[in-house]
C-alpha beads as a LAMMPS data file, in Angstrom:
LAMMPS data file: protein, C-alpha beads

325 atoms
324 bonds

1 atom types
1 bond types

-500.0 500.0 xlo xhi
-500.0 500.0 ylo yhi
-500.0 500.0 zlo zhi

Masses

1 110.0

Atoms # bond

1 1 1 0.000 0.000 0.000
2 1 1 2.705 2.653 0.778
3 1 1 5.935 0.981 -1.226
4 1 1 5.579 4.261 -3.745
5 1 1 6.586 6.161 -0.078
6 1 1 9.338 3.809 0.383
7 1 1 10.349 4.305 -3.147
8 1 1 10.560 8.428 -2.892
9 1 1 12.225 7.816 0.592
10 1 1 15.381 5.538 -1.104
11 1 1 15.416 8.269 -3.723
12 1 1 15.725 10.592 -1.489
13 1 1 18.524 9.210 0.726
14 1 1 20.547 6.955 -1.871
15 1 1 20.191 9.147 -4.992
16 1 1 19.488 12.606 -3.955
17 1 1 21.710 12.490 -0.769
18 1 1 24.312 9.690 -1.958
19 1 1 24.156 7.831 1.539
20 1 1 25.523 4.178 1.167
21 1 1 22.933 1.423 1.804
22 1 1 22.975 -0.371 5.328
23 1 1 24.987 2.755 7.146
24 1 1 23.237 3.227 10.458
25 1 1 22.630 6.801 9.567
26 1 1 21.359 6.015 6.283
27 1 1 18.770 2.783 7.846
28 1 1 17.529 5.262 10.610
29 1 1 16.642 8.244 7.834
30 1 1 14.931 6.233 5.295
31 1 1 12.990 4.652 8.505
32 1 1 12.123 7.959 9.912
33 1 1 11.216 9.485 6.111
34 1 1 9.400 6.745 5.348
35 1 1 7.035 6.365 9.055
36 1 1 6.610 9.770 9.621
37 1 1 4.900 10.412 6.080
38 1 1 2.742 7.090 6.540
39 1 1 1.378 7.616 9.773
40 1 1 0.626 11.360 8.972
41 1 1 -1.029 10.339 6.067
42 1 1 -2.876 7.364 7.739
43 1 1 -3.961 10.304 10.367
44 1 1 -5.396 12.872 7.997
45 1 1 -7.162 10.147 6.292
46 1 1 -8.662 7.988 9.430
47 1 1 -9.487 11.682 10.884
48 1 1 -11.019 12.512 8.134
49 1 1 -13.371 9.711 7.643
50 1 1 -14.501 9.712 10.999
51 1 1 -15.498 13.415 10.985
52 1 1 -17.550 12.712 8.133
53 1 1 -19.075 9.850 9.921
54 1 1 -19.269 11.373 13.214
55 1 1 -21.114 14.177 11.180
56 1 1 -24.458 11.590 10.635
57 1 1 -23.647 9.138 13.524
58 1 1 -22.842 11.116 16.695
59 1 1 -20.172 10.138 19.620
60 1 1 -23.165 9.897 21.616
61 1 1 -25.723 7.654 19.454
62 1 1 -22.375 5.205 19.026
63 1 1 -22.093 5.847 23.398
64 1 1 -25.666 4.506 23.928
65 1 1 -26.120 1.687 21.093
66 1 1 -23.014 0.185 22.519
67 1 1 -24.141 0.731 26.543
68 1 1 -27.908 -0.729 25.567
69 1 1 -27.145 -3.536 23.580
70 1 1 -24.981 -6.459 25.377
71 1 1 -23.017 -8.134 23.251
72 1 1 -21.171 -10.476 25.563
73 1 1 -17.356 -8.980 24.979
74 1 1 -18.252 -9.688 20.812
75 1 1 -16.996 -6.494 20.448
76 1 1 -13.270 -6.916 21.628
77 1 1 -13.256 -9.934 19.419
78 1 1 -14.437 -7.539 16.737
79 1 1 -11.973 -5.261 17.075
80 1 1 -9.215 -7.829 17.294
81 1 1 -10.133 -9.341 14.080
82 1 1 -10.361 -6.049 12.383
83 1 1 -6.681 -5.413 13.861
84 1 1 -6.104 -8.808 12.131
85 1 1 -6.917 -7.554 8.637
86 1 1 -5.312 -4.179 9.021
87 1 1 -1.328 -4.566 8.147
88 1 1 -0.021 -1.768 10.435
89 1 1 3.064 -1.475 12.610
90 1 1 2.429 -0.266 16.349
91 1 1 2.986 3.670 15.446
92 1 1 0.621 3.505 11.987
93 1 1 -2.295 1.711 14.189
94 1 1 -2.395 4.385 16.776
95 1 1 -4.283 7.205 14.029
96 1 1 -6.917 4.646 13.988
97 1 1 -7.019 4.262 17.437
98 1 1 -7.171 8.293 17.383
99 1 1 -10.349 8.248 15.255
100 1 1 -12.222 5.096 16.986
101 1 1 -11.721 7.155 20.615
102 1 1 -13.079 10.377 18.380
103 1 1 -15.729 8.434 17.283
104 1 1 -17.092 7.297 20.762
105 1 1 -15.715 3.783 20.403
106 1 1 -15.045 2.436 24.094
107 1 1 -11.604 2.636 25.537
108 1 1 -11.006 -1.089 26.254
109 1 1 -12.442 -2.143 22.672
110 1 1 -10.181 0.195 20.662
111 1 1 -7.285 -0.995 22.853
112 1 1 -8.237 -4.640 21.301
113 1 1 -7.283 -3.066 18.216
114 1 1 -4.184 -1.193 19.089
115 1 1 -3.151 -4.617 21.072
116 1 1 -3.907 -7.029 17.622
117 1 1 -3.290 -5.026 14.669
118 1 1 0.334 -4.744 14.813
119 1 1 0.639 -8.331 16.079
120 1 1 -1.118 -10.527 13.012
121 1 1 -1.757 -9.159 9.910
122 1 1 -2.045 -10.822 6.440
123 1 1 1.790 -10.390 5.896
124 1 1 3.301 -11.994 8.856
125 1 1 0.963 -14.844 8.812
126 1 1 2.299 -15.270 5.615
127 1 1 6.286 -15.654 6.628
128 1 1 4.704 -17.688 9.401
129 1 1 3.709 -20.306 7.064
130 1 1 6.323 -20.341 5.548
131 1 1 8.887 -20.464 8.493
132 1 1 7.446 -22.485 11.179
133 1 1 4.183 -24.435 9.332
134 1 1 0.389 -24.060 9.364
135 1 1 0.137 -25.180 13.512
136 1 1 1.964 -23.124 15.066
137 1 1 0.719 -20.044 12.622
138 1 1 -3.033 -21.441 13.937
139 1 1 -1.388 -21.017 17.671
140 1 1 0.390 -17.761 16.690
141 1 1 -3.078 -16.252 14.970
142 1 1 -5.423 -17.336 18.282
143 1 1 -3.070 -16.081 20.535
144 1 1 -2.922 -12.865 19.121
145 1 1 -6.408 -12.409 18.723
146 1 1 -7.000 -13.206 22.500
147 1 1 -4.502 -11.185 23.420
148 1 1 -6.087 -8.131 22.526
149 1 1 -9.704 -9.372 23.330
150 1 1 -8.690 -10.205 26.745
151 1 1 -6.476 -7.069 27.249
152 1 1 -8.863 -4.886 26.010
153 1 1 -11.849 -6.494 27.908
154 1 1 -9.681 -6.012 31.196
155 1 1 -8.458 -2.370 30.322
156 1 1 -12.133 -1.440 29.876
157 1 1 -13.103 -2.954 33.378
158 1 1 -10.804 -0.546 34.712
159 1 1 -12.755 2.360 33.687
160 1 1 -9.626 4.498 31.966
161 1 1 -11.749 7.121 30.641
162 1 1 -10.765 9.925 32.932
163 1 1 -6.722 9.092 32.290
164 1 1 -7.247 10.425 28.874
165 1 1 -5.581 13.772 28.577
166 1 1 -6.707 16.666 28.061
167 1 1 -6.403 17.419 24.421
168 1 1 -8.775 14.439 23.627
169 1 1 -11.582 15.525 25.612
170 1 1 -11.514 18.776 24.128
171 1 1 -11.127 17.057 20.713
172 1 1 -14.230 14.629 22.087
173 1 1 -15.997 18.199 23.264
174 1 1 -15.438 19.907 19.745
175 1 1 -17.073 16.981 17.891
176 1 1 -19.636 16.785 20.023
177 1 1 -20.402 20.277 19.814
178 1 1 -20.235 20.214 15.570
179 1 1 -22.346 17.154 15.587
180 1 1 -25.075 18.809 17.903
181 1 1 -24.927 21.868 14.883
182 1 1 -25.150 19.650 12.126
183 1 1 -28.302 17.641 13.260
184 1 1 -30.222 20.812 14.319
185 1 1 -29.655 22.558 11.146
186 1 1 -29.975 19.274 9.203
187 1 1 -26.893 20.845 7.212
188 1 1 -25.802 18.918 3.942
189 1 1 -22.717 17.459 3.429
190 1 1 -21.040 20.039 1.439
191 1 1 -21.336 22.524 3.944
192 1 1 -20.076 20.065 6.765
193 1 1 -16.725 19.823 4.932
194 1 1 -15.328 22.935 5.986
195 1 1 -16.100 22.300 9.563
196 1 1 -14.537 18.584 9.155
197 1 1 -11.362 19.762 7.659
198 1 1 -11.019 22.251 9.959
199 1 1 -11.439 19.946 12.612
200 1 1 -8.527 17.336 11.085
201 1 1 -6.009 20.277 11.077
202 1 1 -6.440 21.170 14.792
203 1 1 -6.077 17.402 15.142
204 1 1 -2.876 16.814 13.019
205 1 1 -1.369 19.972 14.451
206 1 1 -2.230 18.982 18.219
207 1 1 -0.193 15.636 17.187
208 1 1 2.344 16.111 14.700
209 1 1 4.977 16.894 16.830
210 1 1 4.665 13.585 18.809
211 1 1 4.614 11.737 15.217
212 1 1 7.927 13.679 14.486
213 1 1 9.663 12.618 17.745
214 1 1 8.603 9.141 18.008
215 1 1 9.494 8.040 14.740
216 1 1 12.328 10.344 15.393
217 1 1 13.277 7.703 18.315
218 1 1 12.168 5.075 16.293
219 1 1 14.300 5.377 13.468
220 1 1 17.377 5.376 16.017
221 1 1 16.447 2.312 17.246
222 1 1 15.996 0.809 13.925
223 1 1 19.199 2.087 12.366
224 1 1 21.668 1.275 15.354
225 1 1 20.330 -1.410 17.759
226 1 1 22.256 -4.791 16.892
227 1 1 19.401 -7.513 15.729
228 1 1 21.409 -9.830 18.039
229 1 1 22.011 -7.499 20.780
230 1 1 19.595 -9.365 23.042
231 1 1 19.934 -13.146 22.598
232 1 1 22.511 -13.876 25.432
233 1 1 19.338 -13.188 27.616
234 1 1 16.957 -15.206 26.145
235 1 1 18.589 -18.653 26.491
236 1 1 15.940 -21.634 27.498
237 1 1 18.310 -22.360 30.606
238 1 1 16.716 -19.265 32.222
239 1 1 13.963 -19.400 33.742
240 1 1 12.517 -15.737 33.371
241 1 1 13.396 -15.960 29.624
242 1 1 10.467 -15.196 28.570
243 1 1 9.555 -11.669 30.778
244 1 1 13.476 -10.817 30.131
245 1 1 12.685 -11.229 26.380
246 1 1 9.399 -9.498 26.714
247 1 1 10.861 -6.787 28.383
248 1 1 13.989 -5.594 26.537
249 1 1 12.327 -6.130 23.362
250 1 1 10.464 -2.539 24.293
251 1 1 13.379 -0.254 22.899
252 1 1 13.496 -1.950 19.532
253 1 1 11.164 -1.033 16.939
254 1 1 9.827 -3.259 14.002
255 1 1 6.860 -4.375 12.230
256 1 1 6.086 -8.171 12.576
257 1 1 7.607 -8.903 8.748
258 1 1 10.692 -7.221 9.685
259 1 1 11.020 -8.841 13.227
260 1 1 10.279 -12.536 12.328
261 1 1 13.243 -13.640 9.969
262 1 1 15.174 -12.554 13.642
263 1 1 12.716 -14.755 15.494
264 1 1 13.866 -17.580 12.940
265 1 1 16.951 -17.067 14.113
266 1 1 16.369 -17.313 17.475
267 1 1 14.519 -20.675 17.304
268 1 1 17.612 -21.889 15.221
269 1 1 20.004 -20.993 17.527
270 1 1 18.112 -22.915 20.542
271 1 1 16.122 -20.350 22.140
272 1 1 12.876 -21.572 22.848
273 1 1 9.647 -20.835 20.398
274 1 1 7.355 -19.142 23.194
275 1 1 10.571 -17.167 24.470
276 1 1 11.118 -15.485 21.064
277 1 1 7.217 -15.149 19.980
278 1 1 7.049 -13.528 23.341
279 1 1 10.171 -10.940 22.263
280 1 1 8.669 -10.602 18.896
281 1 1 5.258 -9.583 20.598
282 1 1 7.427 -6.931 22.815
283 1 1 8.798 -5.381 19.771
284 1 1 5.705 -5.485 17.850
285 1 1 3.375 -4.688 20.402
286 1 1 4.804 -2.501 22.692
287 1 1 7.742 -0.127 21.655
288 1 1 8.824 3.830 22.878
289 1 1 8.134 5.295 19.474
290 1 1 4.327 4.003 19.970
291 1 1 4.140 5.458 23.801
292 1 1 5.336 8.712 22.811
293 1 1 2.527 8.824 20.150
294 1 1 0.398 8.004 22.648
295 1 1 1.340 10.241 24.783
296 1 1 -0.850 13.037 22.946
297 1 1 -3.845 11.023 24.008
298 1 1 -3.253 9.157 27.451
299 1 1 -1.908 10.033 30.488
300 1 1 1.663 8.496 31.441
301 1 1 -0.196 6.721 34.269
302 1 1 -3.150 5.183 31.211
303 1 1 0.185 4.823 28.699
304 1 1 1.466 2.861 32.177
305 1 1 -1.412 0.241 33.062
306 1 1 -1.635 -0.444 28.895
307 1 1 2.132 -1.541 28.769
308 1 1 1.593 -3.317 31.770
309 1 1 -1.758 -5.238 30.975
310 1 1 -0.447 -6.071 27.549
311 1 1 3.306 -7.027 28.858
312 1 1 1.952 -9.678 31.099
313 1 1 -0.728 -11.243 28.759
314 1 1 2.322 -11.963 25.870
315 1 1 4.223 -13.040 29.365
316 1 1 1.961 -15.505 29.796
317 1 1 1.347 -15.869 26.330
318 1 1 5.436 -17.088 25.819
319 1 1 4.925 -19.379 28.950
320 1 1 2.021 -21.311 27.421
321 1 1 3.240 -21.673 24.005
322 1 1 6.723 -23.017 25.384
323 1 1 4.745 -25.472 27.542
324 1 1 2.405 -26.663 24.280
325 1 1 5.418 -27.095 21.736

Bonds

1 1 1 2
2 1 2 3
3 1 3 4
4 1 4 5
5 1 5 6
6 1 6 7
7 1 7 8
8 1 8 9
9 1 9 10
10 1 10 11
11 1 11 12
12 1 12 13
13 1 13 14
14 1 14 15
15 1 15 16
16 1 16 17
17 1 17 18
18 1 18 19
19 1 19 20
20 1 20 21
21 1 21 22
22 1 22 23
23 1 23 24
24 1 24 25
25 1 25 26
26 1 26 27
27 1 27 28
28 1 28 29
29 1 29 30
30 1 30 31
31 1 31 32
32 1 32 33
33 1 33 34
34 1 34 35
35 1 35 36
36 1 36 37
37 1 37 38
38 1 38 39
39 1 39 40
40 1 40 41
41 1 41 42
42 1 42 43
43 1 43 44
44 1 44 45
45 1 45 46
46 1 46 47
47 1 47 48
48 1 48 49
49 1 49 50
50 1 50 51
51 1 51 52
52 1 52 53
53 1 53 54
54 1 54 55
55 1 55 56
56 1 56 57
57 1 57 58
58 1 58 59
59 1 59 60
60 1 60 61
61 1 61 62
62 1 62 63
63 1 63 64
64 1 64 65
65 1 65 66
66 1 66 67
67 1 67 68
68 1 68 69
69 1 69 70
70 1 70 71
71 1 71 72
72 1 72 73
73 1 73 74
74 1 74 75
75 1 75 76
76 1 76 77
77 1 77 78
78 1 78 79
79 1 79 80
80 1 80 81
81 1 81 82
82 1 82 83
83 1 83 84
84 1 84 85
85 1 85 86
86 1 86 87
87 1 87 88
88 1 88 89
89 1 89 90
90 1 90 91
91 1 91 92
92 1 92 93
93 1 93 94
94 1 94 95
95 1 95 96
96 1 96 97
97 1 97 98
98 1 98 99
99 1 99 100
100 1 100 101
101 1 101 102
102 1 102 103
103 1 103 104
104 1 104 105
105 1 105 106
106 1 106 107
107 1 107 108
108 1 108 109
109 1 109 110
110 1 110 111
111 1 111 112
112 1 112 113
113 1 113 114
114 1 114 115
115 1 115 116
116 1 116 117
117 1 117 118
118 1 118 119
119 1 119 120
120 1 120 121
121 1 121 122
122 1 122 123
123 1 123 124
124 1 124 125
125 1 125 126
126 1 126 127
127 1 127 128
128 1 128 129
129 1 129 130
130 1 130 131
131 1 131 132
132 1 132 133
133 1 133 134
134 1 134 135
135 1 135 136
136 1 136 137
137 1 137 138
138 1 138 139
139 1 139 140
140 1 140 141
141 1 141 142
142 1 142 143
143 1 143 144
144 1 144 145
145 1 145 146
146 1 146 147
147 1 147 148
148 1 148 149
149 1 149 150
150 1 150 151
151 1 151 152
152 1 152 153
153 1 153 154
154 1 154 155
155 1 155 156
156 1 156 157
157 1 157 158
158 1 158 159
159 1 159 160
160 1 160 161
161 1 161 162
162 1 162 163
163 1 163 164
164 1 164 165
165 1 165 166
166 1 166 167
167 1 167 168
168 1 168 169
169 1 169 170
170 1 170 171
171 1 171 172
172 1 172 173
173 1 173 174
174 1 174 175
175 1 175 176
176 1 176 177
177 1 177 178
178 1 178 179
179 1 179 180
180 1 180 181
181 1 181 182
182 1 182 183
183 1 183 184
184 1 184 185
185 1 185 186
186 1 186 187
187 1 187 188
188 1 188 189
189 1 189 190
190 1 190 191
191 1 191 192
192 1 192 193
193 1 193 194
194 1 194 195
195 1 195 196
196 1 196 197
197 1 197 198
198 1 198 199
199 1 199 200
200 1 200 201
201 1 201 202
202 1 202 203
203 1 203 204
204 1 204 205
205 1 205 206
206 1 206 207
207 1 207 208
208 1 208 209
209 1 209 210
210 1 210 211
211 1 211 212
212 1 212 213
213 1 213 214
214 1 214 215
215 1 215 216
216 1 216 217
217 1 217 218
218 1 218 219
219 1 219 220
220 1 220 221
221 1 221 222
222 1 222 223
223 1 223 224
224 1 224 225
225 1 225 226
226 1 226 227
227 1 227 228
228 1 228 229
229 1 229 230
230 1 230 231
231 1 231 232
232 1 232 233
233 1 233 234
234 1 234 235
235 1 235 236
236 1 236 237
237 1 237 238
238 1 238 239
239 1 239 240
240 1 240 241
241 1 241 242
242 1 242 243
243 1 243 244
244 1 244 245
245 1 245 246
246 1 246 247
247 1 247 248
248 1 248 249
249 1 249 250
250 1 250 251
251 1 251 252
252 1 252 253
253 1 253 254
254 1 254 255
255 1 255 256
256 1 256 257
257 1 257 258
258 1 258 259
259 1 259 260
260 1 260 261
261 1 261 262
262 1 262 263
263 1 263 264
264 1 264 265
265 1 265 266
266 1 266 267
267 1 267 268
268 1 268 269
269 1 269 270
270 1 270 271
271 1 271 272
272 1 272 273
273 1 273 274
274 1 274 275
275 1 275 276
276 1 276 277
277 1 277 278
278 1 278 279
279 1 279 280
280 1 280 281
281 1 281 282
282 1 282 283
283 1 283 284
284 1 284 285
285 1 285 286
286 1 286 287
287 1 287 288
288 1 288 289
289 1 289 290
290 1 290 291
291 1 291 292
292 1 292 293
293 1 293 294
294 1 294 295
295 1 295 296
296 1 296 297
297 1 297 298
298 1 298 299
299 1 299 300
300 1 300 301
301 1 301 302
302 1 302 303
303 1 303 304
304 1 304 305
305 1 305 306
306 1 306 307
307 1 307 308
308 1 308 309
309 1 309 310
310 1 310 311
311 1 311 312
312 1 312 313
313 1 313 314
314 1 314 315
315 1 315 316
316 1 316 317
317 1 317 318
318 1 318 319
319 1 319 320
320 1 320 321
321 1 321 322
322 1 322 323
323 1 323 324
324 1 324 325
């Protein structure tokens, strides 16, 4: 979907600039050229959309459909299965997470998208075929997908709402407020464009500079953290592999294509299969570059208990799939 940005970012830093291939300096420019135009563009567009939507279907008609009708948790398995079929990296997935909190989607169900989308997506299933066969891909898909229905279910039994910052519920407020104008005036959609767009450029501006620095951090990471730097930890005589693995896999930053020819690796070199799903969920799943983006829309104590939630379910996660294969 976005190779032609790819394409205009290794113009831009092998031809226009000269830089050699595979210098760190190089890898972590290309990376930040390359993220930072995506996920803006992924923003203005999600935004976008759900202004238009949230212009005939207010926050507060989504609030109470969702509050009246029970559908038995359905609808963190939902959004885990849409996170399935979406083939974002943990910074692109958080605009849509952006416009389903705009949009009056509950906290703990858009965190079951956040929490899957990055983890199994159409690509990564893929090399998962193809480098450990069709069970453990089965075991690898299900996990993921429980993952982020369970952590989202518990998130939203927390009651977060009120560690949002801010910025969103004055962003929340504003829509609210435009949505109110539309319906009385039963304005048509022509005239609800200028209000929309004006509303997505407050947004992007509010948020831009966290896109700039966290892909800023993420590209360092990418272009000068060893891929190996971290296996000495991970060896299957330990037994807190798995949290160690979980853990220091947080400063790297990849998607799950780029991360899982390193997870072949791993398994080849004798670390066990749970202990290096559970590091490739850590740098999937929960990286800096995607807390500081978050960090525009949830306090450091929400951005806290999220990490936390999610870093114990792929804990456990790694424990049961070492004690199954």
């Amino acid at each position: 979907m976005f190779d032609w940005i790819q394409n205009i970012a290794d113009w831009l830093i092998y031809g226009i600039l000269g830089m050699k291939a595979k210098s760190h300096l190089a890898e972590a420019l290309n990376f930040f050229i390359y993220d930072s135009s995506k996920i803006l563009i992924l923003l203005f567009i999600v935004i976008f959309f759900m202004g238009i939507v949230n212009s005939y279907f207010p926050i507060d008609k989504v609030k109470n459909y969702l509050s009246r009708n029970k559908l038995y948790g359905l609808e963190y398995l939902v959004a885990s299965l849409f996170g399935v079929v979406t083939p974002f990296c943990s910074c692109s997935s958080v605009p849509l997470f952006i416009g389903f909190v705009r949009g009056g989607i509950p906290l703990g169900v858009t965190f079951a998208f956040l929490i899957t989308s990055p983890l199994v997506n159409e690509v990564a299933i893929g090399l998962f075929v193809g480098l450990f066969g069709i069970k453990i891909t089965i075991l690898y898909i299900l996990s993921g997908v429980l993952l982020g229905t369970i952590s989202g279910f518990i998130l939203q039994k927390l009651n977060l709402e009120p560690l949002l910052t801010p910025w969103v519920k004055e962003v929340l407020a504003n829509a609210q407020r435009e949505q109110d104008k539309f319906y009385k005036e039963k304005q048509p959609f022509i005239k609800r464009l200028p209000v929309i767009w004006n509303e997505v450029m407050n947004i992007l501006r509010g948020i831009i500079p966290y896109v700039i620095v966290g892909i800023a951090i993420g590209g360092f990471m990418h272009g000068y953290i060893p891929e190996g730097f971290f296996q000495q930890y991970m060896n299957k005589e330990n037994l807190f592999a798995v949290p160690i693995a979980t853990v220091l896999a947080v400063p790297m930053y990849s998607n799950a294509s780029g991360i899982l020819p390193i997870v072949q690796v791993l398994v080849a070199k004798g670390i066990p299969l749970g202990t290096a799903i559970a590091f490739m969920m850590g740098v999937v799943g929960l990286s800096l570059p995607e807390a500081m983006l978050l960090k525009k829309v949830m306090s450091l104590k929400l951005i806290g208990i999220f990490f936390g939630v999610v870093t114990l379910c792929i804990i456990l996660s790694g424990y049961l799939f070492n004690i199954i294969l």
